[in-house]
C-alpha positions in Angstrom: 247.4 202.3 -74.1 247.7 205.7 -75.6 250.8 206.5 -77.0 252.4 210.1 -77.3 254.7 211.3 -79.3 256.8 214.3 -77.8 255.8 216.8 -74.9 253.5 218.6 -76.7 249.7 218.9 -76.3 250.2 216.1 -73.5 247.1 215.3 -71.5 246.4 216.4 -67.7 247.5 212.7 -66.4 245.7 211.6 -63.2 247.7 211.0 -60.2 250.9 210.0 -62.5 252.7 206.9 -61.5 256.0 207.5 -63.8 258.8 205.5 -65.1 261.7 206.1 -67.1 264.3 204.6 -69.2 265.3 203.2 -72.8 263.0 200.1 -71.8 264.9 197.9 -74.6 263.6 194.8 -75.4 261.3 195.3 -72.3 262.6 192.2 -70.6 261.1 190.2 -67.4 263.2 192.8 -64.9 261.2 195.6 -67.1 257.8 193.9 -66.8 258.2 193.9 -63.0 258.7 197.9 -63.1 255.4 198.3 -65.3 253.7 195.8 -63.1 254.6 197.8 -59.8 253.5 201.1 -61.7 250.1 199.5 -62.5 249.4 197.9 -59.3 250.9 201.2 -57.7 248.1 203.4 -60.1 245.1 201.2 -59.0 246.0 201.9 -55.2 245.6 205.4 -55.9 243.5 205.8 -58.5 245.2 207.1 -61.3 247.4 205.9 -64.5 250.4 204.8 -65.3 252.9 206.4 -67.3 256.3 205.1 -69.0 258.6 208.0 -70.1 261.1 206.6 -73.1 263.4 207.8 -76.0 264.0 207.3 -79.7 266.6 207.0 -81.2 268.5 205.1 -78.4 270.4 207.3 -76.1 273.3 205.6 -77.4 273.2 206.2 -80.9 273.1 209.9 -80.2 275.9 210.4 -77.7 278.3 207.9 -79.3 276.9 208.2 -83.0 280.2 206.5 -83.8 279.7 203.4 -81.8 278.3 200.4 -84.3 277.9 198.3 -81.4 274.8 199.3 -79.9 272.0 196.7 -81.5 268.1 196.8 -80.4 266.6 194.3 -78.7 263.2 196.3 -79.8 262.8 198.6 -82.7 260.2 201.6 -81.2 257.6 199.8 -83.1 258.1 196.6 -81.4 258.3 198.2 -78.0 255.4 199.9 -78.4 253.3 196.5 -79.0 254.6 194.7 -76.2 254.2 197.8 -73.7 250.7 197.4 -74.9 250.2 193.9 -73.7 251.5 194.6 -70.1 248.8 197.1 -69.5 250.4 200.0 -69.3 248.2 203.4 -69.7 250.3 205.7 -71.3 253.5 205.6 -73.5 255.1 209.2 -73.9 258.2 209.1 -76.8 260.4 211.9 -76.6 262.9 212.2 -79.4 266.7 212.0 -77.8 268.9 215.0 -79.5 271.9 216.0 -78.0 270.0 219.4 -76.9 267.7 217.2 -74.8 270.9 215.2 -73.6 272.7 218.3 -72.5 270.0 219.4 -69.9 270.8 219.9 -66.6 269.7 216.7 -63.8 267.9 219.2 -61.7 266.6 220.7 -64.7 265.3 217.5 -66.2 263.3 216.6 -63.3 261.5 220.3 -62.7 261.0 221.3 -66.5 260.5 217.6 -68.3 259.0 215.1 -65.0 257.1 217.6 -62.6 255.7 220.5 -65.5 254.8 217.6 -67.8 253.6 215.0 -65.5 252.9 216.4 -61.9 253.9 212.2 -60.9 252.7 211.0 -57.5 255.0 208.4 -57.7 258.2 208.1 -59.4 259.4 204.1 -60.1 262.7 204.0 -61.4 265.4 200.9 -62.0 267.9 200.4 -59.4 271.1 202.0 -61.8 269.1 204.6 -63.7 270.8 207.9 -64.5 269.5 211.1 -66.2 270.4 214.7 -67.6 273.7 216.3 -68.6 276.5 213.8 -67.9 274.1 211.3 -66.6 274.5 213.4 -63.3 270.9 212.5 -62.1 270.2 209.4 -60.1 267.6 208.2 -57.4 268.9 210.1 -54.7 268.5 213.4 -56.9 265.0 212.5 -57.5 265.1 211.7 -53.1 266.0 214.9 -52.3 263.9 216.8 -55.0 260.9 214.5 -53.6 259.9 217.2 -51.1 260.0 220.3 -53.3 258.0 218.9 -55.6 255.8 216.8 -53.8 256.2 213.5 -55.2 257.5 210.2 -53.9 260.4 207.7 -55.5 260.3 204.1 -55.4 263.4 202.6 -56.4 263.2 198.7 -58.1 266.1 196.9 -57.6 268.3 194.1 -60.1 265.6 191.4 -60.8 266.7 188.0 -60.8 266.0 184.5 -62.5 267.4 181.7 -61.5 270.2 184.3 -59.6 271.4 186.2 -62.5 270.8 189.4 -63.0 269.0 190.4 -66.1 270.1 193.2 -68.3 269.4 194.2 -71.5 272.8 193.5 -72.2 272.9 189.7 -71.2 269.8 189.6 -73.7 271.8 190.7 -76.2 275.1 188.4 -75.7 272.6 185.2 -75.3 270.9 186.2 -78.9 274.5 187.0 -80.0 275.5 183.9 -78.9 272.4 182.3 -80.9 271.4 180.9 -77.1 267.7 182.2 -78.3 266.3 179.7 -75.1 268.5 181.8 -72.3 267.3 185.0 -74.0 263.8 184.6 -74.2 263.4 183.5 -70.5 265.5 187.0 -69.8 262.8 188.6 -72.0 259.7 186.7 -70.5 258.8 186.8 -74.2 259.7 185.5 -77.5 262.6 187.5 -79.1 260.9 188.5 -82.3 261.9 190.3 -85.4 259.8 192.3 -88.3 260.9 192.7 -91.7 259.6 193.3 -94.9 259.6 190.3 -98.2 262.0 191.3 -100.7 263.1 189.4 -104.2 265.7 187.1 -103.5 268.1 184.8 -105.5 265.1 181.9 -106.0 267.7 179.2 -105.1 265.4 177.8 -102.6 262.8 177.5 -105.4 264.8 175.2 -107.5 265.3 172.8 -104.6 261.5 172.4 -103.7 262.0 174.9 -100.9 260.8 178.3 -101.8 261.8 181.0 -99.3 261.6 184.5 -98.1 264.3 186.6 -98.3 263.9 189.1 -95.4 265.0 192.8 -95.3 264.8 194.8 -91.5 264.3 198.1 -92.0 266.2 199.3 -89.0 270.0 199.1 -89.5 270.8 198.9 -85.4 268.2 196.2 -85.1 269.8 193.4 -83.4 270.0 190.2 -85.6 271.0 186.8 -83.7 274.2 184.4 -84.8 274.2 183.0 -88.0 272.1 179.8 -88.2 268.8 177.7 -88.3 266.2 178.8 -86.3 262.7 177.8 -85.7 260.3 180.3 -86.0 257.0 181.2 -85.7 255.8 183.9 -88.3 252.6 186.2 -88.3 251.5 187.4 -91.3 248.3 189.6 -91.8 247.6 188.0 -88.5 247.5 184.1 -89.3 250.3 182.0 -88.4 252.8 179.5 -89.6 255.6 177.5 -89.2 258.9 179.0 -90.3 262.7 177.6 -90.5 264.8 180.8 -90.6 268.6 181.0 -92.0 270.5 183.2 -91.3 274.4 183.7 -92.6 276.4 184.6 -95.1 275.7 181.8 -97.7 277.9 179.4 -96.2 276.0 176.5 -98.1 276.8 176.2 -101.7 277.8 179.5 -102.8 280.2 182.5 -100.6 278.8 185.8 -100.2 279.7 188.3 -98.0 276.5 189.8 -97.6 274.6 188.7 -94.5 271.0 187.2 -95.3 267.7 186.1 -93.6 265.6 184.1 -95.4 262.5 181.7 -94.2 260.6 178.5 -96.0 257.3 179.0 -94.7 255.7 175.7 -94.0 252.3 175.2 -95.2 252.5 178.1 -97.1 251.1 178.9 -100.7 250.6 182.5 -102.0 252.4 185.9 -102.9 254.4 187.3 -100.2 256.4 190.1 -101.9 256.4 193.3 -100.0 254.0 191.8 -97.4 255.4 192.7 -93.2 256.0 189.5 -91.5 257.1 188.8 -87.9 259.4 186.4 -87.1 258.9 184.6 -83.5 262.0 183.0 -82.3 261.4 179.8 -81.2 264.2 177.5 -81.0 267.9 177.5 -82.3 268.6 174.2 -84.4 271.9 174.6 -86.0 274.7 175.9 -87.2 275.0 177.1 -90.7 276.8 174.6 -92.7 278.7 174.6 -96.1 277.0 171.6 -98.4 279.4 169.8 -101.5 276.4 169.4 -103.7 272.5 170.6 -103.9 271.0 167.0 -103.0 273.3 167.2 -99.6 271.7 170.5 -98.4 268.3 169.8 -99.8 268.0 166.2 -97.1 269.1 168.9 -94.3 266.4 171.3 -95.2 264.1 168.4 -95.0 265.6 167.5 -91.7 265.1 171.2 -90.7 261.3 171.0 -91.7 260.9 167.9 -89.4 262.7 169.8 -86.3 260.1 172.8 -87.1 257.0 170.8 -87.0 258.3 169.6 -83.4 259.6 172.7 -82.2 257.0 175.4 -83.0 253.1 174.9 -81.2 
């Protein structure tokens, strides 16, 4: 996949098979768009193209609005867009300029100049251009004009619910990381970076890693115990991951993530790691003494081993 990042100095694509949209989290009703645009591009011999935005849409038209969390950070998007097969990823950066064009506008001086598409596949409710006056019958009656066709997707379903970004996000609000990841046809996964912590987890025979995200709108799941599978320098391990607001022993009101690695000796300080949501275990729970909380992390460690393959 080669990835783009504005307009600019954009290749000549070959018979451009185009979708648009935010794309987050890049869920199973978003694989089933690329998949069509793929099997569309072989028909005809050309490539497939996915058309996106960063920052969020969102975050730029309602920069006031803190709740708007990502299911996928740009950099996490761009890796799983690169395991569905898709040919090109173009990354325009969203600005309220670029909001304010006009629909017709949008799909003459952004779509057709920049992408001369065959074949425009779009989701069943997206909208485009100043006001989010553009839809699929714009792009219909535009079809002709410009000589390209439109292939509308409609809601994809599993098990009879409709799958939305946003019901992604509720379940992994909820902590319900099962229901999520079948919506996502992938692991919800997050990256962050090692940071110096408080060593508490040291002095009970459990060393962890305190986590930092870099991304403030990333979306992090309900407070809890999760198990986890983490990639590091590309090995991996076995994980139990807290997160809370240190609702053990001690009350802070500063939200942490923190993960004993299983299996794991070595320095990790400043090192990327991705953490692979596997399974939700438990609430987080506030412990009377050290040697109480110490036999739940061993429990915790048990449930891990069984969880995570």
């Amino acid at each position: 996949m080669l990835i783009h990042n504005s307009l600019n100095h954009l290749p000549t694509f070959k018979n451009a098979v185009l979708t648009i949209g935010t794309y987050d989290g890049v869920h199973f009703g978003h694989q089933q768009i690329i998949k069509r645009i793929n099997d569309i591009a072989k028909e005809i011999e050309g490539e497939s193209v996915m058309l996106t935005f960063d920052p969020h849409p969102r975050l730029i038209l309602n920069p006031n609005d803190n709740k708007l969390k990502l299911i996928s950070t740009i950099d996490e998007k761009e890796e799983l867009l690169e395991e569905f097969g898709l040919n090109h990823l173009v990354i325009v950066e969203f600005s309220k300029e670029f909001a304010s064009t006009d629909a017709e506008e949008y799909v003459e001086k952004i779509l057709v100049q920049n992408f001369h598409p065959k074949r425009i596949v779009i989701g069943y409710d997206h909208r485009f251009g100043k006001g989010r006056q553009g839809n699929i019958d714009l792009l219909r009656q535009l079809a002709p004009k410009y000589g390209y066709e439109v292939e509308e997707i409609p809601a994809q379903t599993l098990d009879e619910i409709s799958i939305s970004s946003t019901k992604v996000r509720n379940a992994l609000l909820d902590g319900d990381i099962q229901q999520a990841n079948e919506f996502l046809a992938h692991p919800f996964t997050i990256k962050g970076k090692v940071v110096h912590g408080d060593k508490i987890g040291r002095i009970l025979g459990f060393p962890t890693a305190n986590i930092e995200i870099s991304n403030p709108h990333k979306l992090i799941p309900a407070s809890g115990v999760y198990a986890v599978k983490l990639k590091i320098e590309d090995t991996f391990y076995k994980g139990a991951l807290s997160i809370g607001y240190r609702e053990t022993v001690f009350d802070n009101s500063s939200l942490t993530i923190e993960v004993f690695i299983l299996d794991f000796e070595g320095d990790l300080y400043n090192k990327e790691v991705d953490m692979i949501f596997v399974q939700y275990l438990r609430p987080q729970i506030k412990y009377e003494n050290w040697d109480l909380l110490k036999e739940q992390i061993e429990k915790d460690v048990i449930a891990v081993r069984n969880a995570v393959r």
